[in-house]
N, CA, C and O atoms as a GROMACS GRO file, in nm:
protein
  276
    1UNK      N    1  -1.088   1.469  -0.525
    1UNK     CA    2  -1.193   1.389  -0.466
    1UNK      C    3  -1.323   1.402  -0.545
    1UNK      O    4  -1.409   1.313  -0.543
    2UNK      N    5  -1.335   1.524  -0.620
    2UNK     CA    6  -1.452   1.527  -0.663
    2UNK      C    7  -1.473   1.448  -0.794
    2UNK      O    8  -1.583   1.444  -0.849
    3UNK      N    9  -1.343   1.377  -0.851
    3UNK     CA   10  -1.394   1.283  -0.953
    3UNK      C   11  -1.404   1.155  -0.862
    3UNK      O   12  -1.507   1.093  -0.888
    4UNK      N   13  -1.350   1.114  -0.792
    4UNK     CA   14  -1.439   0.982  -0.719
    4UNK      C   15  -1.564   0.959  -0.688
    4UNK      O   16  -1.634   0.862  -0.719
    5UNK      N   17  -1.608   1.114  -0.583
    5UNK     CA   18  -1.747   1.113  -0.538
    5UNK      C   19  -1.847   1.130  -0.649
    5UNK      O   20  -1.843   1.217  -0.736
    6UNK      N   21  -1.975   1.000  -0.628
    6UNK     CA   22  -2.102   1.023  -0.707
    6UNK      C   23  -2.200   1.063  -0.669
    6UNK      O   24  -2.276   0.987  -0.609
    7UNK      N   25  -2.237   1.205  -0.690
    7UNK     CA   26  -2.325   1.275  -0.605
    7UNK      C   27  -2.470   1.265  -0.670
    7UNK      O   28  -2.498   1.241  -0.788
    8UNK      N   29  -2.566   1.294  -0.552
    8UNK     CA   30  -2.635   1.206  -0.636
    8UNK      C   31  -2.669   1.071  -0.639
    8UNK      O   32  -2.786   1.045  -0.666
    9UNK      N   33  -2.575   0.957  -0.613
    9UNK     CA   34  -2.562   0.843  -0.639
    9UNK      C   35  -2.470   0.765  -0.504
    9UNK      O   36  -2.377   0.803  -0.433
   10UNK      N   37  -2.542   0.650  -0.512
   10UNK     CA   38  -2.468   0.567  -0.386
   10UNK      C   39  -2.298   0.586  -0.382
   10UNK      O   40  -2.243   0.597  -0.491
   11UNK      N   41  -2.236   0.588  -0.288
   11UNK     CA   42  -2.088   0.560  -0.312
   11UNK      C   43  -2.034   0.440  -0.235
   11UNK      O   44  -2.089   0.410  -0.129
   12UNK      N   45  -1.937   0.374  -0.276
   12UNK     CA   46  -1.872   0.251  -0.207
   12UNK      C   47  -1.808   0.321  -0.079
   12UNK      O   48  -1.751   0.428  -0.104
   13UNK      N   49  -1.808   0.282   0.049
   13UNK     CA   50  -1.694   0.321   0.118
   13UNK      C   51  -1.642   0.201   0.239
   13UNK      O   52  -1.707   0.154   0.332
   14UNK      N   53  -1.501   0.173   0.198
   14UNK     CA   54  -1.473   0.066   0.231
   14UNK      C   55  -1.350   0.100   0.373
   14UNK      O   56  -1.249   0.164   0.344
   15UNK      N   57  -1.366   0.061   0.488
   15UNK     CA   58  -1.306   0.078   0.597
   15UNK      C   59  -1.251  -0.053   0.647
   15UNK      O   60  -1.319  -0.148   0.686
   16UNK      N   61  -1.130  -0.048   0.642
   16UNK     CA   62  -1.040  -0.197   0.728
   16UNK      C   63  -0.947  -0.135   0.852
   16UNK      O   64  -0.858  -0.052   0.835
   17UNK      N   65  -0.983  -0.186   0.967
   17UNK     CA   66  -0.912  -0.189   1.087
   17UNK      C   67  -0.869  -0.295   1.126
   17UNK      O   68  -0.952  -0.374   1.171
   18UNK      N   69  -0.756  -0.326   1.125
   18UNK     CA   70  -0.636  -0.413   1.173
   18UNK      C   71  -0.559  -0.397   1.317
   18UNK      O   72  -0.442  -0.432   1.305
   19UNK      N   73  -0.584  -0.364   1.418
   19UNK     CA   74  -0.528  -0.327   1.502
   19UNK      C   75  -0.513  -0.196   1.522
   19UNK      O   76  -0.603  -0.123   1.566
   20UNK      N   77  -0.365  -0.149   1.482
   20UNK     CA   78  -0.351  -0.019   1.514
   20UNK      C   79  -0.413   0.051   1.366
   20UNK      O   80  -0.465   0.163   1.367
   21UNK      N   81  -0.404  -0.002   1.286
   21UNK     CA   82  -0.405   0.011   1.106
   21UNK      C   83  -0.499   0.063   1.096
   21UNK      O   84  -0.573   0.036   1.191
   22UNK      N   85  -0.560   0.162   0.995
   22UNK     CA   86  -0.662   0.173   0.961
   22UNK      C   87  -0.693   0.264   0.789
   22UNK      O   88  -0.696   0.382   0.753
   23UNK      N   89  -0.708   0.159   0.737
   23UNK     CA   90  -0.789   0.205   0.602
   23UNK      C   91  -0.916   0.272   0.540
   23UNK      O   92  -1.028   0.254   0.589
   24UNK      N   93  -0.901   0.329   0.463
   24UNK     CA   94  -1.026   0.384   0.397
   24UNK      C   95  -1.020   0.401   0.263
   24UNK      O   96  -0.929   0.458   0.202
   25UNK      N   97  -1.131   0.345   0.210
   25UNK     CA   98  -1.134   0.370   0.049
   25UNK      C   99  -1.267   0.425   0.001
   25UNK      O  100  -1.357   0.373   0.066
   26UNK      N  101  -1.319   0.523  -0.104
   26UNK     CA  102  -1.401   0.575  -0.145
   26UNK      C  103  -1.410   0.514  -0.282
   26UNK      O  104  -1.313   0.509  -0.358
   27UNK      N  105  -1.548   0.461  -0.314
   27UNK     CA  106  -1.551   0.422  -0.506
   27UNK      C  107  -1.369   0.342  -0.531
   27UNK      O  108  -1.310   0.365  -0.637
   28UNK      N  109  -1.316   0.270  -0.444
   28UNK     CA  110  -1.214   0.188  -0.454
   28UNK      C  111  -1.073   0.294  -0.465
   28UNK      O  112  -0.968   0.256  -0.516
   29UNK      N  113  -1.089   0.402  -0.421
   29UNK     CA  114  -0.992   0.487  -0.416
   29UNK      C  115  -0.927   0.522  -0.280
   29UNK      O  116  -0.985   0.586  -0.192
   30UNK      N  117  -0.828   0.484  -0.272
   30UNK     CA  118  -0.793   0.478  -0.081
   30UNK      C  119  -0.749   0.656  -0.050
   30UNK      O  120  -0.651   0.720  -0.090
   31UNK      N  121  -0.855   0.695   0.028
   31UNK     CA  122  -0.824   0.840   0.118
   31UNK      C  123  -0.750   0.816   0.283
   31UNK      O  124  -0.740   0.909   0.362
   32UNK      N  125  -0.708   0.690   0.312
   32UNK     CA  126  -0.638   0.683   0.448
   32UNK      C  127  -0.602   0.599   0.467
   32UNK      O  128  -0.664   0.493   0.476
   33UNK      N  129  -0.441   0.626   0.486
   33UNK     CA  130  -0.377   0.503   0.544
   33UNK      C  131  -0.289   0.539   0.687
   33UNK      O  132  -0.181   0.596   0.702
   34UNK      N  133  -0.376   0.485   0.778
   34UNK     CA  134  -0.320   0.535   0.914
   34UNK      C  135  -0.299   0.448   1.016
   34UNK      O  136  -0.367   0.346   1.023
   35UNK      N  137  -0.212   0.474   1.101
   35UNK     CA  138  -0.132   0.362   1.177
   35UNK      C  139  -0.133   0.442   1.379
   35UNK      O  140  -0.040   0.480   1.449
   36UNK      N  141  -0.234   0.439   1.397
   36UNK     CA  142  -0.263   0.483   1.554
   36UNK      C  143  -0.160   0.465   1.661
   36UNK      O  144  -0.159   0.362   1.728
   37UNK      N  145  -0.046   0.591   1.684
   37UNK     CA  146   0.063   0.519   1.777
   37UNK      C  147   0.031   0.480   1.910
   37UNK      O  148   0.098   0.410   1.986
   38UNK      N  149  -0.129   0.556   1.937
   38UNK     CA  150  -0.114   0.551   2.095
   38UNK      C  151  -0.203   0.414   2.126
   38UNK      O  152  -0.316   0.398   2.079
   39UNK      N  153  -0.136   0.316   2.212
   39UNK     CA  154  -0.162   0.171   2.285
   39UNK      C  155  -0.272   0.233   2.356
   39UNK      O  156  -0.366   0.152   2.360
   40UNK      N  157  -0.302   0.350   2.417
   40UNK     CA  158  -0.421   0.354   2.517
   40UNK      C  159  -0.502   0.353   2.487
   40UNK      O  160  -0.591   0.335   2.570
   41UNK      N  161  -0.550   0.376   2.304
   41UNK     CA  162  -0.678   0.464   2.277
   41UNK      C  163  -0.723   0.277   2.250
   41UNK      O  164  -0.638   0.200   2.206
   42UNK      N  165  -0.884   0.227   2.288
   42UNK     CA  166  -0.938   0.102   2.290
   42UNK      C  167  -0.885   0.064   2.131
   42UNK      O  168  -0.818   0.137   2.058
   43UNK      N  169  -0.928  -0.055   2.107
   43UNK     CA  170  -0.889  -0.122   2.012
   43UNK      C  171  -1.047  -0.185   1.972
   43UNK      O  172  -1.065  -0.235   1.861
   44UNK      N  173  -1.134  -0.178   2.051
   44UNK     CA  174  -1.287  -0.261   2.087
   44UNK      C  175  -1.399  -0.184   2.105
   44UNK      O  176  -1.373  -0.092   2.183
   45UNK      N  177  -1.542  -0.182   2.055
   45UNK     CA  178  -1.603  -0.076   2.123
   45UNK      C  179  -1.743  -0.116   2.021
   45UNK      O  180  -1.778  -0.210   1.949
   46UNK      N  181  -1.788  -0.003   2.059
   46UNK     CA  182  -1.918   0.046   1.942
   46UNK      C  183  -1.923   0.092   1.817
   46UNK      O  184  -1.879   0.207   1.814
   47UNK      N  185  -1.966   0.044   1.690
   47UNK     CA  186  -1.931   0.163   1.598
   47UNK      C  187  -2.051   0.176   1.521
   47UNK      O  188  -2.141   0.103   1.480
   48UNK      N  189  -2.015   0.313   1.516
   48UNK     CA  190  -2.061   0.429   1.469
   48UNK      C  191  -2.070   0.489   1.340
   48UNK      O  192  -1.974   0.505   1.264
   49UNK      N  193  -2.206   0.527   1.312
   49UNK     CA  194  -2.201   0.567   1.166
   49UNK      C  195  -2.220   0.741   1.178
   49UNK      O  196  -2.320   0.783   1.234
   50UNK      N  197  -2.118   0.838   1.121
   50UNK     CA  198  -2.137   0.978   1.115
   50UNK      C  199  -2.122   1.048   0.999
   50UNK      O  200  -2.066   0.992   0.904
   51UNK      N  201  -2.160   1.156   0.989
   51UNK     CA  202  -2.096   1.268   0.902
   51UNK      C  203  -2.022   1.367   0.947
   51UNK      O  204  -2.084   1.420   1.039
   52UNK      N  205  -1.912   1.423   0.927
   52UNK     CA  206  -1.851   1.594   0.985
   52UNK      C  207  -1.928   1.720   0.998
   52UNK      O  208  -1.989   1.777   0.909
   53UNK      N  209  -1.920   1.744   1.080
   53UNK     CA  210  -2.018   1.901   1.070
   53UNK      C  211  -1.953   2.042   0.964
   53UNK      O  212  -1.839   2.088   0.963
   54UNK      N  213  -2.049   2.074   0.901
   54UNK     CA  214  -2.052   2.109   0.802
   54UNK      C  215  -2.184   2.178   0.769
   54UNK      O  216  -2.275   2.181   0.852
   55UNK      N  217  -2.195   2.234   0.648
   55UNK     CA  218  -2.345   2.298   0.624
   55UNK      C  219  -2.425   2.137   0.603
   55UNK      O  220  -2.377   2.026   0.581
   56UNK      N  221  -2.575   2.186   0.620
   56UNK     CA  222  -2.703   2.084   0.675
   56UNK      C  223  -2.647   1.988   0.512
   56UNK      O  224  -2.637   2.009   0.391
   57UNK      N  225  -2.619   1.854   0.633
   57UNK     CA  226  -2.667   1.761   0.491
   57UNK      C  227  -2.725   1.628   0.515
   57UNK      O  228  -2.832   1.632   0.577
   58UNK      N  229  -2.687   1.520   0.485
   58UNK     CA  230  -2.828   1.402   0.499
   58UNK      C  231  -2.707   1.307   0.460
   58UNK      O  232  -2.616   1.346   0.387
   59UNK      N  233  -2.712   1.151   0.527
   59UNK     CA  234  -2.667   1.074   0.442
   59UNK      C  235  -2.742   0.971   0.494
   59UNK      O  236  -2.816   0.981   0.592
   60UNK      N  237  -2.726   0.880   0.433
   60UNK     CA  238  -2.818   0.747   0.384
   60UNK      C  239  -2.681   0.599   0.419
   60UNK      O  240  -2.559   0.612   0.425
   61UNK      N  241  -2.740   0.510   0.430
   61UNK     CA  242  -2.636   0.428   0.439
   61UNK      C  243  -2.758   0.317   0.400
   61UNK      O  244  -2.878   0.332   0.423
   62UNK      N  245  -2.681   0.180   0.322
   62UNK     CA  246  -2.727   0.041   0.279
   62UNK      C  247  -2.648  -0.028   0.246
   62UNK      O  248  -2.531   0.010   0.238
   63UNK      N  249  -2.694  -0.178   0.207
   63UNK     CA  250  -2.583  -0.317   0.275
   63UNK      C  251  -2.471  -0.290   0.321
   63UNK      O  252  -2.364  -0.299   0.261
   64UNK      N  253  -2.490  -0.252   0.435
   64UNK     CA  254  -2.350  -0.224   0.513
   64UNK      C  255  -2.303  -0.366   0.576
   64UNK      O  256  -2.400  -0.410   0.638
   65UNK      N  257  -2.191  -0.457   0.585
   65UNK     CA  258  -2.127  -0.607   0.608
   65UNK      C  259  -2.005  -0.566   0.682
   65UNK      O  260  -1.915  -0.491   0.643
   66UNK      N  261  -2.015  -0.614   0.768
   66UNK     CA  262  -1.913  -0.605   0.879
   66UNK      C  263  -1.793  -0.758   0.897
   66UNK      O  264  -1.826  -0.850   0.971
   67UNK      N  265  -1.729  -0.759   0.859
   67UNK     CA  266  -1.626  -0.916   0.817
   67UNK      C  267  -1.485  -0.892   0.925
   67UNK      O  268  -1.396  -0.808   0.911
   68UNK      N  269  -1.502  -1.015   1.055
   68UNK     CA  270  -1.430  -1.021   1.153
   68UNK      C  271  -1.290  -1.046   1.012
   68UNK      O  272  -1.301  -1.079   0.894
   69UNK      N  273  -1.166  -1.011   1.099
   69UNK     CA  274  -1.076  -1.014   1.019
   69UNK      C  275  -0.997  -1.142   1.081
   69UNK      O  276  -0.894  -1.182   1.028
   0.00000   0.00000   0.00000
């Protein structure tokens, strides 16, 4: 991972949810391809921008585009 991430420097991070589906790509490098078995958990909601807890850090976010699928 640490040759993808540009530290220091903006990074791409690209998220597609399809239903149960869900993608993730870093600097065009896919870290997740996951397929949600459980029907209960919503499909609809609020979203949310976070980081993991971890030692103190900061992130920044810009042109973020949200594209109904």
């Amino acid at each position: 991972m640490e040759k993808v991430l540009k530290r220091d420097d903006w990074n791409e991070y690209r998220i597609r949810c399809q239903g149960p589906h869900i993608q993730l790509w870093i600097n065009g490098f896919q870290t997740v391809d996951y397929t949600e078995p459980d029907d209960k958990i919503e499909r609809r909601g609020i979203i949310g921008l976070q980081i993991h807890a971890g030692r103190p850090s900061e992130a920044r976010y810009k042109d973020i585009t949200i594209q109904e699928l």
